[in-house]
N, C-alpha and C positions, 0 to 999 in steps of 0.2 A: 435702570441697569447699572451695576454696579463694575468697575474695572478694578481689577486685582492686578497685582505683580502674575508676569508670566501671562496674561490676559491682555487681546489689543482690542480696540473698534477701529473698522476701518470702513470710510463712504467714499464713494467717487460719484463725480458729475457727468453725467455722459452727455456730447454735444454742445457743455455751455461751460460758461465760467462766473464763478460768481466774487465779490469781495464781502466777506463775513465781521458782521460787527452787532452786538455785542458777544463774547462768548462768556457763558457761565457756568463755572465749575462748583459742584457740590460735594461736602464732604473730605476738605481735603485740609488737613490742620496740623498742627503740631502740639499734643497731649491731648486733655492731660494728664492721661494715666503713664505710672511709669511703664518702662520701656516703650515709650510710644519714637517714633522718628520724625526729623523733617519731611514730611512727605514734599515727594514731589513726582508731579504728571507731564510728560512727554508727548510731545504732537509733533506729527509731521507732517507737512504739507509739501503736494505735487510730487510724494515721493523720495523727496531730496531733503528739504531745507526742516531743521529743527529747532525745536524751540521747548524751552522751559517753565514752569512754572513752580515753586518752591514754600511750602510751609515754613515760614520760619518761627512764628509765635501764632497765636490764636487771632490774633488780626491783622498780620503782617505778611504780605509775600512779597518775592521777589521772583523779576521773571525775566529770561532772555525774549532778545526782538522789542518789536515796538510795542505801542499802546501802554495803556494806563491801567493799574491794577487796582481795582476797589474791595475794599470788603461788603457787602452786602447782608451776609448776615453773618451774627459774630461767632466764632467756634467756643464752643462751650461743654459740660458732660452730657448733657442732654442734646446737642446739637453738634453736626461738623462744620455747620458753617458753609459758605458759600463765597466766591470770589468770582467778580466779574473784570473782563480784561475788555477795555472799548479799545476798539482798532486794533485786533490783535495782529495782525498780519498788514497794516500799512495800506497800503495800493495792491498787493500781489494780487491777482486772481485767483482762485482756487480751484484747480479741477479735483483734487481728491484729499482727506484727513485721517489720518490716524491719530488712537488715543493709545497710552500705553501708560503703566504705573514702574518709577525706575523705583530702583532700592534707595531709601534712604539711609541719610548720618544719622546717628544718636541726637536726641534735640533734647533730654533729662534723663531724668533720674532712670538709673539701670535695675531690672529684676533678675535677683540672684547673678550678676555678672554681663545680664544681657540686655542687648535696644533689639527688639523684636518682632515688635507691632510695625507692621511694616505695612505702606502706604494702599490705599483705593480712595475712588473718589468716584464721582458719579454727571453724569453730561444733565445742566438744568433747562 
């Protein structure tokens, strides 16, 4: 399944809690066609508490909250690539997740005036 801008996933854990580790995101790059964006994907957990993760080159991210960000597989024209976050959420428990795709910044080269290509990614 594919998440798009304006497009959420959302899970909840009924009667338990859990701590989630590794999480891996697919699809989620920066070019490298022109007008492509930094893409970046949007999680919330418990409802409240948010967190980041951000394309910034074809094997670079950066991300709010804790844990460690890997590339996994590299983004490429033929591929988007994958990025795994171990401990993304620390200790917290998790009773519920949302995914979301925010709008990205311009990350290259513009078409005809525009950054356009604007982010999805995919849960691995």
């Amino acid at each position: 399944m594919e998440i798009d801008i304006n497009e959420m996933l959302t899970g909840q854990i009924l009667g338990a809690q859990v701590l989630i580790t590794p999480l891996i995101l697919g699809a989620l790059f920066d070019g490298p066609e022109p007008g492509d964006v930094n893409e970046i994907t949007q999680i919330t957990i418990n409802g409240t508490r948010q967190y980041t993760l951000t394309a910034t080159t074809f094997n670079v991210a950066a991300r709010t909250g804790s844990g460690t960000v890997t590339n996994v597989l590299p983004a490429n024209l033929n591929s988007g690539g994958a990025r795994q976050i171990t401990n993304p959420f620390g200790t917290m428990a998790i009773t519920s997740m949302s995914f979301s795709a925010l709008l990205g910044t311009c990350a290259g080269d513009m078409v005809d005036g525009a950054c356009n290509n604007q982010p999805d990614f995919t849960l691995v």
